[in-house]
ChimeraX commands (.cxc) that place a marker at each C-alpha (Angstrom):
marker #1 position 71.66,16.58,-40.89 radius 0.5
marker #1 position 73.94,19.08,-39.08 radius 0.5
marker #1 position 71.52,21.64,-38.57 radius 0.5
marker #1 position 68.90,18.52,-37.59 radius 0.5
marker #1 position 71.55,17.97,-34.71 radius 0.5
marker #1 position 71.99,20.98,-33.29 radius 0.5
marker #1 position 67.97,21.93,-33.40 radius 0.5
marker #1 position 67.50,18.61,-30.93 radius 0.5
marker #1 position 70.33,19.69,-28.87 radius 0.5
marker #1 position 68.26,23.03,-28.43 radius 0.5
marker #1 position 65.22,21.43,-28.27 radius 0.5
marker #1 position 66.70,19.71,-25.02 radius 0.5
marker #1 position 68.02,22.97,-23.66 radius 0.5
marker #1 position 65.14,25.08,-24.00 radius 0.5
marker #1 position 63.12,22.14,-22.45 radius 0.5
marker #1 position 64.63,22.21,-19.84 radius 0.5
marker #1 position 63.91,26.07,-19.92 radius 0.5
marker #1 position 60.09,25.91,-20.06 radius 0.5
marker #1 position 59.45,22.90,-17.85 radius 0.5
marker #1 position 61.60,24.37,-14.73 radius 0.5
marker #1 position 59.72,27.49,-15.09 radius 0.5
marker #1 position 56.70,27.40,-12.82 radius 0.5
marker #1 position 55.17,30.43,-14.06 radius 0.5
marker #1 position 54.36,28.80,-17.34 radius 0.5
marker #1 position 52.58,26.24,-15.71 radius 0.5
marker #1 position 50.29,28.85,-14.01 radius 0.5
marker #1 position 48.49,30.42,-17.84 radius 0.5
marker #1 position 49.03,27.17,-19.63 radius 0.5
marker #1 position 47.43,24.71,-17.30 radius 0.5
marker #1 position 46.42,26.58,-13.86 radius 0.5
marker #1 position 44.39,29.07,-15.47 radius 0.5
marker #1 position 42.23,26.70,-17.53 radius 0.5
marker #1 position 41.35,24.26,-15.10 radius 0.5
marker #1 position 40.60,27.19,-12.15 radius 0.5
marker #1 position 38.69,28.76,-15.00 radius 0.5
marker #1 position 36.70,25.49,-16.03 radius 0.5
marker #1 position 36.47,24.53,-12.34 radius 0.5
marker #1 position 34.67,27.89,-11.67 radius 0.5
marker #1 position 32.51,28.37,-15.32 radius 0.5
marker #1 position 30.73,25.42,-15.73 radius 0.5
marker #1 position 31.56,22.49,-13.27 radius 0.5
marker #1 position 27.73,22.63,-11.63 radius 0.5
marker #1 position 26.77,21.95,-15.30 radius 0.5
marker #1 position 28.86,18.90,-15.09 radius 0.5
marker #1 position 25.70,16.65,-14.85 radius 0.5
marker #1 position 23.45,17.80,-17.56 radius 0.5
marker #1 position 26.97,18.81,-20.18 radius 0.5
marker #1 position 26.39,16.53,-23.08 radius 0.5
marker #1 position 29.77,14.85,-24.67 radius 0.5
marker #1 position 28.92,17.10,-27.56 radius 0.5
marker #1 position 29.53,20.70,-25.34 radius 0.5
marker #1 position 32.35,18.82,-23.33 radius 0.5
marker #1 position 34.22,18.51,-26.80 radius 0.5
marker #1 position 33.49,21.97,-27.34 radius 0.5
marker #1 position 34.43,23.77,-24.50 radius 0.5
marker #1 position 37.90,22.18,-24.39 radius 0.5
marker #1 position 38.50,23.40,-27.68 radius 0.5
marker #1 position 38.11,26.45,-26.26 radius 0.5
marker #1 position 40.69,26.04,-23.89 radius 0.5
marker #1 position 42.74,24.21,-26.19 radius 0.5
marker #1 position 42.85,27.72,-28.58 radius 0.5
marker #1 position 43.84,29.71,-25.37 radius 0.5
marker #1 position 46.77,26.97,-24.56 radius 0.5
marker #1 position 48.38,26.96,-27.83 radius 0.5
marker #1 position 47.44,31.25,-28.40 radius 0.5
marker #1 position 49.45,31.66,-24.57 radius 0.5
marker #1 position 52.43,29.37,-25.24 radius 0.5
marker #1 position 52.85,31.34,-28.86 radius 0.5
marker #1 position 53.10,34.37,-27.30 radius 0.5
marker #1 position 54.57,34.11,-24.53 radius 0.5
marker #1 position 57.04,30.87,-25.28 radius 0.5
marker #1 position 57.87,31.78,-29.25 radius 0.5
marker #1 position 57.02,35.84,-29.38 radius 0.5
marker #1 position 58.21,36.69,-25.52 radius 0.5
marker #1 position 60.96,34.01,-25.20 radius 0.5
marker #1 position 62.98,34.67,-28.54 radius 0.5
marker #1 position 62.63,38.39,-28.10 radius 0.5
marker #1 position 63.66,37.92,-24.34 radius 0.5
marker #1 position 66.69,35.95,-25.79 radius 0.5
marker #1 position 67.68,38.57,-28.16 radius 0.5
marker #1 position 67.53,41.34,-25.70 radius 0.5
marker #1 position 69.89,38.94,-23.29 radius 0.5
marker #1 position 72.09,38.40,-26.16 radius 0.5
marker #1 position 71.25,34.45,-25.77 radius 0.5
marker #1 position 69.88,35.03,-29.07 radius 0.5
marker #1 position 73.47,36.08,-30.61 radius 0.5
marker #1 position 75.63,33.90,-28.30 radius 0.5
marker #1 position 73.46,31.22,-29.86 radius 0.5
marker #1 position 73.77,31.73,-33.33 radius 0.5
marker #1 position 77.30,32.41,-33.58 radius 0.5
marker #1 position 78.00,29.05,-31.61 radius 0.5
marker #1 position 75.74,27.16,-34.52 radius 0.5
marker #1 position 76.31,29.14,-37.10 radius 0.5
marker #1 position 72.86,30.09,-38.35 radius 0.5
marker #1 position 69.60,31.03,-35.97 radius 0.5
marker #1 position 67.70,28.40,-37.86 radius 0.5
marker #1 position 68.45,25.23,-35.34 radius 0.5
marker #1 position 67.90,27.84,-32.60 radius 0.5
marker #1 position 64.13,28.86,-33.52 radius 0.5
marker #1 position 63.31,25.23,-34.95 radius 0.5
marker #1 position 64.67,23.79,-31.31 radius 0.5
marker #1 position 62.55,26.58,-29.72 radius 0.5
marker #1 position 59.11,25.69,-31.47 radius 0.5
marker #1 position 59.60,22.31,-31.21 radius 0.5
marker #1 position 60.13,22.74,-27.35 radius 0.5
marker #1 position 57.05,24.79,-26.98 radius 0.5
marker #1 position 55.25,22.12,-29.18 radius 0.5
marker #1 position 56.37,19.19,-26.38 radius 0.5
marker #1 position 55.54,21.45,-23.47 radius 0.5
marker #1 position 52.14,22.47,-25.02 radius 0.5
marker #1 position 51.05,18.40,-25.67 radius 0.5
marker #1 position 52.26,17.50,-21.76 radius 0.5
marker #1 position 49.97,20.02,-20.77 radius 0.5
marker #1 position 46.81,19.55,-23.11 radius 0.5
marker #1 position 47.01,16.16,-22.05 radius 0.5
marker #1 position 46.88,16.54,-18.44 radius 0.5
marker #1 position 43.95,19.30,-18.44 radius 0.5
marker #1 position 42.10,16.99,-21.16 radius 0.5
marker #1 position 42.48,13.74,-18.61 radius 0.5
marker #1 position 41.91,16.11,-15.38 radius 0.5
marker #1 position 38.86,17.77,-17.42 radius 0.5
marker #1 position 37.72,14.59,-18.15 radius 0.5
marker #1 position 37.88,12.77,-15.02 radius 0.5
marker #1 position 36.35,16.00,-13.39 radius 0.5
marker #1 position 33.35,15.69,-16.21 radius 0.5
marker #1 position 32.67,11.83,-16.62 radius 0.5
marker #1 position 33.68,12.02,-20.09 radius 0.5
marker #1 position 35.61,9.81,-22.00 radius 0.5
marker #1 position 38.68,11.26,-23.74 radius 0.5
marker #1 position 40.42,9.20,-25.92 radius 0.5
marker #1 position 38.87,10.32,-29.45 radius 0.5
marker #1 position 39.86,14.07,-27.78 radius 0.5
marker #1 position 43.42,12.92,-26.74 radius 0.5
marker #1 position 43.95,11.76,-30.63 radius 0.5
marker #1 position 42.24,15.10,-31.67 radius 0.5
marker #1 position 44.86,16.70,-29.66 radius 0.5
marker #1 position 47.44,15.06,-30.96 radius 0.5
marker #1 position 46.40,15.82,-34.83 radius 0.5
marker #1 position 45.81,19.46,-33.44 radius 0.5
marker #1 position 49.30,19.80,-32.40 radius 0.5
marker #1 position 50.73,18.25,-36.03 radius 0.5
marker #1 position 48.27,20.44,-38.10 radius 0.5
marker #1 position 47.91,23.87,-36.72 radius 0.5
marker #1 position 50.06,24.28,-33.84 radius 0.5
marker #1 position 53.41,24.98,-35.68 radius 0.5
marker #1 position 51.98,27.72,-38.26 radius 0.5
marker #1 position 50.65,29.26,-35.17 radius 0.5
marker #1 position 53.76,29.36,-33.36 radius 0.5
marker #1 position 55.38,31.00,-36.71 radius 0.5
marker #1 position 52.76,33.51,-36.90 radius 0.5
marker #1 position 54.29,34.61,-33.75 radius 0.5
marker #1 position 57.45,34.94,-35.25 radius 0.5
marker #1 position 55.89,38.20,-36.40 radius 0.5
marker #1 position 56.84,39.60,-32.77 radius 0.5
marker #1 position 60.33,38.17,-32.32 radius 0.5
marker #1 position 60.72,40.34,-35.49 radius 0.5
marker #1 position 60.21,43.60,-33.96 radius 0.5
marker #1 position 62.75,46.21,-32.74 radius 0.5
marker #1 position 60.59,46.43,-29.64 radius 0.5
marker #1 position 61.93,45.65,-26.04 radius 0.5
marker #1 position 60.45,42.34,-24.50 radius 0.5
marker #1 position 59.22,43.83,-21.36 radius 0.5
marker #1 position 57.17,46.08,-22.90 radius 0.5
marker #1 position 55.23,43.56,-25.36 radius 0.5
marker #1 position 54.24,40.89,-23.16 radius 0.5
marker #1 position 50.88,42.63,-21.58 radius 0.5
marker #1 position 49.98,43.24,-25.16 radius 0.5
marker #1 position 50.09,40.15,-26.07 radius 0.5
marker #1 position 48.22,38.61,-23.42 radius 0.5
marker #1 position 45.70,40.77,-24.01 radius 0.5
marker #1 position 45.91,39.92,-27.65 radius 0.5
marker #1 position 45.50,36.03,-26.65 radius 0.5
marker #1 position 42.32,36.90,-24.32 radius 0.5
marker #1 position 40.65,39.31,-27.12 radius 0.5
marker #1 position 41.44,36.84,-30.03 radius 0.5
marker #1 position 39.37,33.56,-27.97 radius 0.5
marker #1 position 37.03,35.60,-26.47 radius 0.5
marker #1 position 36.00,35.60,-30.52 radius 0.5
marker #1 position 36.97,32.57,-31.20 radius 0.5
marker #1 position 32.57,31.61,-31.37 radius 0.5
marker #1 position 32.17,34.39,-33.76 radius 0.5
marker #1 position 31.13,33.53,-37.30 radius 0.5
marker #1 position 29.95,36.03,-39.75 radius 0.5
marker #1 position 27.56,35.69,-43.16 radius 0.5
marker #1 position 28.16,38.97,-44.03 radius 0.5
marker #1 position 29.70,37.96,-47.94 radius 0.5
marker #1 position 32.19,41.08,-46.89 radius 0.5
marker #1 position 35.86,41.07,-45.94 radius 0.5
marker #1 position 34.60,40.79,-42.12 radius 0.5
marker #1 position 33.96,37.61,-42.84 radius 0.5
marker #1 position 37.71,36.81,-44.05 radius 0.5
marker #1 position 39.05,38.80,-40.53 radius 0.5
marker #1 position 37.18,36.51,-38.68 radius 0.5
marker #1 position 38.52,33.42,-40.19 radius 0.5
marker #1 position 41.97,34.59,-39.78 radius 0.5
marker #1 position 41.70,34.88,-36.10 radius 0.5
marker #1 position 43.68,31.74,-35.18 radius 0.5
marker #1 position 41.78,30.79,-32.07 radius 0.5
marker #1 position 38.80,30.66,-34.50 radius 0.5
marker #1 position 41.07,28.44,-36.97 radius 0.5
marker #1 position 41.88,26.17,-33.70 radius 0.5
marker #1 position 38.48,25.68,-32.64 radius 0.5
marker #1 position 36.72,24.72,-36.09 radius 0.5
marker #1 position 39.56,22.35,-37.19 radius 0.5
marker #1 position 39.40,20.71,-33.52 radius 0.5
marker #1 position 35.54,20.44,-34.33 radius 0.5
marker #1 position 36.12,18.77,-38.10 radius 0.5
marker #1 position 38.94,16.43,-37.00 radius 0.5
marker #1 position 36.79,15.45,-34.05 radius 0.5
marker #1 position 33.71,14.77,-36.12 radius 0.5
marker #1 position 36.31,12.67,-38.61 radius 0.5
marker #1 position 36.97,10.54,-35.77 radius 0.5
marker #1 position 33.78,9.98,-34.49 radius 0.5
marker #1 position 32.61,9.44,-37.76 radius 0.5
marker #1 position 29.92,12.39,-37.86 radius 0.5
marker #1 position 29.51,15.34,-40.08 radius 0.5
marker #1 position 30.52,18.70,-39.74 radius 0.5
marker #1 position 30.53,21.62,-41.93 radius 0.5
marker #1 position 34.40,22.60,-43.21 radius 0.5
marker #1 position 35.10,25.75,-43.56 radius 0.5
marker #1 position 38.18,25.43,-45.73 radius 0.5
marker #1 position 39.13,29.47,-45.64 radius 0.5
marker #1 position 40.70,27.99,-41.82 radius 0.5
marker #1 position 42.82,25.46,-43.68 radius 0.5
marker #1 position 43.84,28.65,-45.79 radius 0.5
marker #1 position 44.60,30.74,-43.22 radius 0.5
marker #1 position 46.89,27.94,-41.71 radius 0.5
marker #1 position 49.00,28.38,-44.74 radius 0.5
marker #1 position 49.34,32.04,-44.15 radius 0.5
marker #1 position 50.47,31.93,-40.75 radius 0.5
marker #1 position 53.63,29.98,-42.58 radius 0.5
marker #1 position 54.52,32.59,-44.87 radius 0.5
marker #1 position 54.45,35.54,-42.19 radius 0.5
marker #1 position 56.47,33.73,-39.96 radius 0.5
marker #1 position 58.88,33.25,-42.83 radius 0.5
marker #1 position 59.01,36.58,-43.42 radius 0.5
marker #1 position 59.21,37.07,-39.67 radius 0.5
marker #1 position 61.89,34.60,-39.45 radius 0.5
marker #1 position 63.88,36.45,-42.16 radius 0.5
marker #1 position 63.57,39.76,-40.65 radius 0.5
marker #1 position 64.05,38.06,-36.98 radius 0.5
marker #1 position 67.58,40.11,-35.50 radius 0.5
marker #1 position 70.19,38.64,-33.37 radius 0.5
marker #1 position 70.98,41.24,-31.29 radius 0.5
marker #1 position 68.84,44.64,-29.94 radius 0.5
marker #1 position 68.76,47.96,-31.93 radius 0.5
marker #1 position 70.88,49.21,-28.52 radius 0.5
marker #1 position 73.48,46.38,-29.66 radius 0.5
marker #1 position 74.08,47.61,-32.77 radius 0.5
marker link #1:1,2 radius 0.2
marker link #1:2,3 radius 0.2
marker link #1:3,4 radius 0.2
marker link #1:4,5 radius 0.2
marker link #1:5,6 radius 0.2
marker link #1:6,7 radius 0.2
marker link #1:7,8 radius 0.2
marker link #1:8,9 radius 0.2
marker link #1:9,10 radius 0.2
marker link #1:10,11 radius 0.2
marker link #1:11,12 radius 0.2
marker link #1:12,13 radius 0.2
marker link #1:13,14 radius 0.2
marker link #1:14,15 radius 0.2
marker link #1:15,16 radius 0.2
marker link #1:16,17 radius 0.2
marker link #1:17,18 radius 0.2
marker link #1:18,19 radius 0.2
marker link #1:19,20 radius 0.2
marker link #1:20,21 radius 0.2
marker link #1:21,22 radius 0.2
marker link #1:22,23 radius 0.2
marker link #1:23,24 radius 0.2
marker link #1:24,25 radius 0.2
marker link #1:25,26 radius 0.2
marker link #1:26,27 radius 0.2
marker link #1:27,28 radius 0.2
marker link #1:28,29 radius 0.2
marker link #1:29,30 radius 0.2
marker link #1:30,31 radius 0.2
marker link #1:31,32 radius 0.2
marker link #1:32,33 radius 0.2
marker link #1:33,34 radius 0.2
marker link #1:34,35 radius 0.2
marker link #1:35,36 radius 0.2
marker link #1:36,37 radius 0.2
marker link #1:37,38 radius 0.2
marker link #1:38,39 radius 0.2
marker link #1:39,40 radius 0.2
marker link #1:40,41 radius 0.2
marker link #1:41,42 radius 0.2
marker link #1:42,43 radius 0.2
marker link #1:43,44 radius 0.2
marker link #1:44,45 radius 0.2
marker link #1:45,46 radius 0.2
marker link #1:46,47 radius 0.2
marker link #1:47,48 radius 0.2
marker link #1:48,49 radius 0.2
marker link #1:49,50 radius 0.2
marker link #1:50,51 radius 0.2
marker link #1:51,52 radius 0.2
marker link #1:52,53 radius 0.2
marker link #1:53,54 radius 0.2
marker link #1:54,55 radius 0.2
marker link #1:55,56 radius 0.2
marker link #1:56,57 radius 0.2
marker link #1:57,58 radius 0.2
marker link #1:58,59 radius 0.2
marker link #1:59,60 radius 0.2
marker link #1:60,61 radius 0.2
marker link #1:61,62 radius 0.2
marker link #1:62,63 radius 0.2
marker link #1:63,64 radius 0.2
marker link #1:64,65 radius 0.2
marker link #1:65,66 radius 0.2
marker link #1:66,67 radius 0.2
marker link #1:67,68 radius 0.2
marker link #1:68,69 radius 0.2
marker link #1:69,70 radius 0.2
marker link #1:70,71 radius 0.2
marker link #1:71,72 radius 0.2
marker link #1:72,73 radius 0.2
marker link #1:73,74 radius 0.2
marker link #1:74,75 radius 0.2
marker link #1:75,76 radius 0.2
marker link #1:76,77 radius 0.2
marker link #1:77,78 radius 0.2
marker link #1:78,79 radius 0.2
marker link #1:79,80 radius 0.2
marker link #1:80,81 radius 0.2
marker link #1:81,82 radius 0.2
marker link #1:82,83 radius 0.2
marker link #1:83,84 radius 0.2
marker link #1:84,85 radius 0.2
marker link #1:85,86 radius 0.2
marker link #1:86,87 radius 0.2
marker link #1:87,88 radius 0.2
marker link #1:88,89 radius 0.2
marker link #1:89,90 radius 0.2
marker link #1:90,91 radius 0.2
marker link #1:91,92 radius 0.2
marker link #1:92,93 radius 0.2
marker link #1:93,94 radius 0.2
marker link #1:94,95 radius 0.2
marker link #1:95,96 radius 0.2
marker link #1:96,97 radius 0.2
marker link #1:97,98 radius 0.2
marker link #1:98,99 radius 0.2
marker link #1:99,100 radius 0.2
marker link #1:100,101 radius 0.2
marker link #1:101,102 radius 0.2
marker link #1:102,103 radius 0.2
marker link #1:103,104 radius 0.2
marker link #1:104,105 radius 0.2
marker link #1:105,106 radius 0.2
marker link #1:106,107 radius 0.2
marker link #1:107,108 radius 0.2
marker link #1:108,109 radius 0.2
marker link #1:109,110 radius 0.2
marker link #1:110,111 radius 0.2
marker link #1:111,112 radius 0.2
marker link #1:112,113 radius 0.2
marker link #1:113,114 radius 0.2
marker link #1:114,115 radius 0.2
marker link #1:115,116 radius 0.2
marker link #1:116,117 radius 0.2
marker link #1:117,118 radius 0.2
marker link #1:118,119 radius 0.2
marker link #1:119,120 radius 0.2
marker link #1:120,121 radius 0.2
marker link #1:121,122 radius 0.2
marker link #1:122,123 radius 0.2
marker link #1:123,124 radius 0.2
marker link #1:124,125 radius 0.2
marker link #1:125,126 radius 0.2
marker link #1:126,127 radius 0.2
marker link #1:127,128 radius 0.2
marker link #1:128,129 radius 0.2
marker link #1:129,130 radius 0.2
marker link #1:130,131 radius 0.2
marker link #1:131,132 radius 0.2
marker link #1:132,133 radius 0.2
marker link #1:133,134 radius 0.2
marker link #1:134,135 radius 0.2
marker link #1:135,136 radius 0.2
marker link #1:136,137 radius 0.2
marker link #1:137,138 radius 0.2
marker link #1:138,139 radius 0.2
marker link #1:139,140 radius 0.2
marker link #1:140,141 radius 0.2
marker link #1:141,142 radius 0.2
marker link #1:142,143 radius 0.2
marker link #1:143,144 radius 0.2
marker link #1:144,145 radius 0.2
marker link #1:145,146 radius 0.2
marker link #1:146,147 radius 0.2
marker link #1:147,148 radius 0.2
marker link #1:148,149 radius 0.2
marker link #1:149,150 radius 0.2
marker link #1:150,151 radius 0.2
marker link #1:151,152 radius 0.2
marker link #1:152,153 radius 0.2
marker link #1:153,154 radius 0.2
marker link #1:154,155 radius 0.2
marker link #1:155,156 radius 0.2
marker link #1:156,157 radius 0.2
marker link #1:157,158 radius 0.2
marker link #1:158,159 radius 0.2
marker link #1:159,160 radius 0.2
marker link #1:160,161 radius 0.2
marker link #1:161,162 radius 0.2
marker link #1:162,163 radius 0.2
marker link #1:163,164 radius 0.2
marker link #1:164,165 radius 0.2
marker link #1:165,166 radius 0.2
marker link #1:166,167 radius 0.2
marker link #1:167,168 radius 0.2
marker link #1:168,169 radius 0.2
marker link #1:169,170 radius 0.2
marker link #1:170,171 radius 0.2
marker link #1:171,172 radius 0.2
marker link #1:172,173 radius 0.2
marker link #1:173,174 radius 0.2
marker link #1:174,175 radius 0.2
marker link #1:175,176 radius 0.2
marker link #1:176,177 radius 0.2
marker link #1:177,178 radius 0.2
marker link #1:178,179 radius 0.2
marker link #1:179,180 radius 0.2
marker link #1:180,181 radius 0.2
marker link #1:181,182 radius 0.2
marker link #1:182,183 radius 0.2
marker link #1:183,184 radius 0.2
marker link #1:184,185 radius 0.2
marker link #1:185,186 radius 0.2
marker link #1:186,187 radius 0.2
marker link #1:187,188 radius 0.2
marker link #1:188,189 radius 0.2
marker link #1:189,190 radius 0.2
marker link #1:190,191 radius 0.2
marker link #1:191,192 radius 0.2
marker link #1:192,193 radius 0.2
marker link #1:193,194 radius 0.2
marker link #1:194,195 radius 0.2
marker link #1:195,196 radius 0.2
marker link #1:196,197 radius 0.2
marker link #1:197,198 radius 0.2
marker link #1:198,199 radius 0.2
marker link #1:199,200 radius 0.2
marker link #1:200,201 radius 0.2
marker link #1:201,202 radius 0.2
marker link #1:202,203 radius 0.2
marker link #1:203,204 radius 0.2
marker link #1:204,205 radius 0.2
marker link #1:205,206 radius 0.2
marker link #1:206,207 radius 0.2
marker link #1:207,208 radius 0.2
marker link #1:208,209 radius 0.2
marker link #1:209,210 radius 0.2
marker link #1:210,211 radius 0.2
marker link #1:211,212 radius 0.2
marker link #1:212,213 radius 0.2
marker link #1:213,214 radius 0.2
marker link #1:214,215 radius 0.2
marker link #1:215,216 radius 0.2
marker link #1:216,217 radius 0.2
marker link #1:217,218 radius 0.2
marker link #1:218,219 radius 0.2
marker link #1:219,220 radius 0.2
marker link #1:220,221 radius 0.2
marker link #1:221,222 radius 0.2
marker link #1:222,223 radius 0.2
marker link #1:223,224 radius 0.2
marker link #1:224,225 radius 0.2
marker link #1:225,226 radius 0.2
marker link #1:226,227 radius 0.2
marker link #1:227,228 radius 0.2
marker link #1:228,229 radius 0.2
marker link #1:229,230 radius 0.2
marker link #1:230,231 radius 0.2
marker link #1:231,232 radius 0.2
marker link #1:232,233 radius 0.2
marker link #1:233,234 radius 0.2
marker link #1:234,235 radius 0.2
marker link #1:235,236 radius 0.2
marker link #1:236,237 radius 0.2
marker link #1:237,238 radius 0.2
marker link #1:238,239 radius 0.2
marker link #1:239,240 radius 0.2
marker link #1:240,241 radius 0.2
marker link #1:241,242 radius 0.2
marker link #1:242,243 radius 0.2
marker link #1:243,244 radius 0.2
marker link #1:244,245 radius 0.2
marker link #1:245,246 radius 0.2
marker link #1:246,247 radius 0.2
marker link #1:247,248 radius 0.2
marker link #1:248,249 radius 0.2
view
């Protein structure tokens, strides 16, 4: 119950972290609408509800892929190199309340601002959203956490923050730029491809969707798998996660 306590009290601090910081704004929320606004918005008229689903899922994997890096990979690895990371832990006792309070804060900021592109997208579209806004929702309580822990993977490293973050950005941009990729191949590059979390985002958006609206839609259950490992690396991540630098040693 203790460590319960203390993960809300970070939860509360690191919120008010990531929702004063304008910059987070700008990749989480600016960039897709600009990017929608300036893709397809002359399609508006002939997009059927179908594609409209679609192509926010799209956005939707890029959302939750930025705010994992950059909110759980970047911003634990940018507290460790400030020592906030250290200072933090010995004041609780144990990291664990720290990184729960930290995923849980990206979790909040991430729903605030699917909603609002989802509503804007919507309004900007003609397209009813409230089967998407419960899809979100279920999106958020299924796959978003595993992802975030997958990026735990980076907070692990003995690597210096401002060297990572352009990596992973690039990461993010490569991984749902192939997020429409599907193989048949009966090899492993069909496995790699179901790994790819934006992938994972994108097809269990589409079968939760479908569930709602009461249509069919092929499962591909190797996502549902993968969701599963994302947990156990960022256990592993979380276990090997340091408090303080390799310089602070």
């Amino acid at each position: 119950m203790e460590k319960i306590t203390k993960s809300y009290e970070y939860f509360l601090l690191f919120n008010k972290e990531v929702f004063y910081n304008k910059l987070s704004y700008v990749w989480s929320l600016v960039f897709p609408i600009v990017f929608i606004l300036l893709n397809s918005y002359n399609e508006r008229d002939t997009m059927t509800y179908t594609e409209f689903s679609s192509y926010l899922f799209f956005f939707w994997s890029f959302m939750v892929l930025i705010t994992a890096a950059d909110g759980i990979g970047m911003g634990i690895l940018l507290m460790r190199d400030r020592n906030f990371l250290k200072m933090y832990t010995y004041i609780s006792g144990d990291k664990l309340p720290i990184v729960f309070g930290k995923v849980l804060s990206q979790c909040f900021f991430l729903l605030v601002n699917i909603v609002l592109f989802t509503v804007i997208s919507g309004m900007l579209y003609s397209q009813p959203v409230g089967s998407l806004l419960l899809t979100a929702f279920l999106i958020l309580v299924v796959c978003t956490i595993p992802i975030y822990l997958l990026f735990l993977i980076t907070s692990s490293l003995r690597i210096k923050s401002n060297g990572i973050g352009p990596v992973l950005t690039i990461l993010v941009l490569v991984l749902v730029n192939f997020s429409n990729v599907r193989m048949d191949t009966n090899s492993i590059l069909d496995l790699i491809v179901y790994l790819n979390p934006a992938f994972v985002l994108t097809h269990i958006s589409e079968v939760i969707h479908h569930s709602l609206l009461g249509t069919t839609y092929e499962i591909i259950w190797l996502t549902f798998l993968s969701l599963a490992l994302y947990c156990i690396i960022g256990f592993f991540g979380y276990r090997k996660l340091d408090i303080i630098t390799r310089e602070g040693r």
